[in-house]
N, C-alpha and C positions, 0 to 999 in steps of 0.2 A: 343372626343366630350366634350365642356365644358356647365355646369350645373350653372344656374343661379337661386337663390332661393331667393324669397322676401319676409320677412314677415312685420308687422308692420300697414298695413291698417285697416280702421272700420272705424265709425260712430263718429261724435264728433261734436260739436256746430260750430257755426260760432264765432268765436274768439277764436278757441279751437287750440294744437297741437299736434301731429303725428309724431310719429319718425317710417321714414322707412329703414328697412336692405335688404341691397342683399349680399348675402353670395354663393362666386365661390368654382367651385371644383377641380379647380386649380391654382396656386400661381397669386393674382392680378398684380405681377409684371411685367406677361407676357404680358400685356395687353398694347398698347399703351394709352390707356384712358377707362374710364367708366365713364357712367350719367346715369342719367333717364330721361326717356320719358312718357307724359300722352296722355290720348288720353280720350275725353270725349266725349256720348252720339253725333254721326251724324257729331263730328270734326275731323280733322287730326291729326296723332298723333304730338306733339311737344314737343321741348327740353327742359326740364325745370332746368337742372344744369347737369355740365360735372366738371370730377377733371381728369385730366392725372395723370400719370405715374410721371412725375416732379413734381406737385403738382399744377398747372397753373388752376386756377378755373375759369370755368364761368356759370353765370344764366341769363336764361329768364327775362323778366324787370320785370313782374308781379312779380318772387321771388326773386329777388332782395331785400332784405332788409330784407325777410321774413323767408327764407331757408338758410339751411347751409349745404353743401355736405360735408362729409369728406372721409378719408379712412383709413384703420387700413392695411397692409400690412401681420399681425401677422396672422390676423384672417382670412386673403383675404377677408377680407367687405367692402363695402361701405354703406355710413350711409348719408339716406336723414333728417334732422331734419327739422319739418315744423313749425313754428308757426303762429299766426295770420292769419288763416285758413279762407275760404271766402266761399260761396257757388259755385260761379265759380271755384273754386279748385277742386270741385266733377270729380271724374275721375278717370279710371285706370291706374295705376304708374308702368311701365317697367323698370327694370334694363336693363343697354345696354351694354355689352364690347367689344373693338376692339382691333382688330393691323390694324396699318396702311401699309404694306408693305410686303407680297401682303394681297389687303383688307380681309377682315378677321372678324366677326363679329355675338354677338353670342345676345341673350335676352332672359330674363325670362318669366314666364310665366303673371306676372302682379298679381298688389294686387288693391282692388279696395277701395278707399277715398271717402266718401261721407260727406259733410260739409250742415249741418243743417241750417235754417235760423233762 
């Protein structure tokens, strides 16, 4: 069983930023990709940035310009940096990791973002 662990969420202003970890407890490289997922207050959860195993990034449009996924391989982390934080941002923020073949798929327990007006 693989252990996904998030820290890094809290309270911060609107214009404010947040650097989020999810730290695996087994080698990231086994994973065909990881991202994070939020899900806020009565919405569905969705995808707000994915980094594979290659390094192939992508983000949601909303964080587009504003986040930056990365990954550390060393550490098995990945690292969501947020900046220019919004109120709409307010949400709980899931680590996700997969293999794609056969599907295969593990999440954390969530860290929760709340962006101040």
């Amino acid at each position: 069983q693989v252990e996904l662990v998030e820290s890094g969420g809290g309270l911060v202003q609107d214009g404010g930023s947040l650097r989020l970890s999810c730290t695996a407890s087994r080698s990231i490289n086994s994973f065909n990709g990881m991202d994070w997922h939020r899900q806020a207050p009565g919405q569905e959860r969705e995808l707000v940035a994915r980094i594979t195993r290659n390094g192939n990034i992508d983000y949601e449009s909303s964080a587009r310009g504003r986040f930056t996924i990365s990954r550390d391989s060393a550490k098995n982390t990945v690292t969501l940096q947020m900046t220019r934080l919004r109120p709409d941002d307010t949400a709980i923020y899931y680590c996700h990791a997969y293999r794609s073949i056969p599907w295969t798929d593990y999440w954390g327990q969530g860290t929760q973002v709340t962006v101040s007006a």
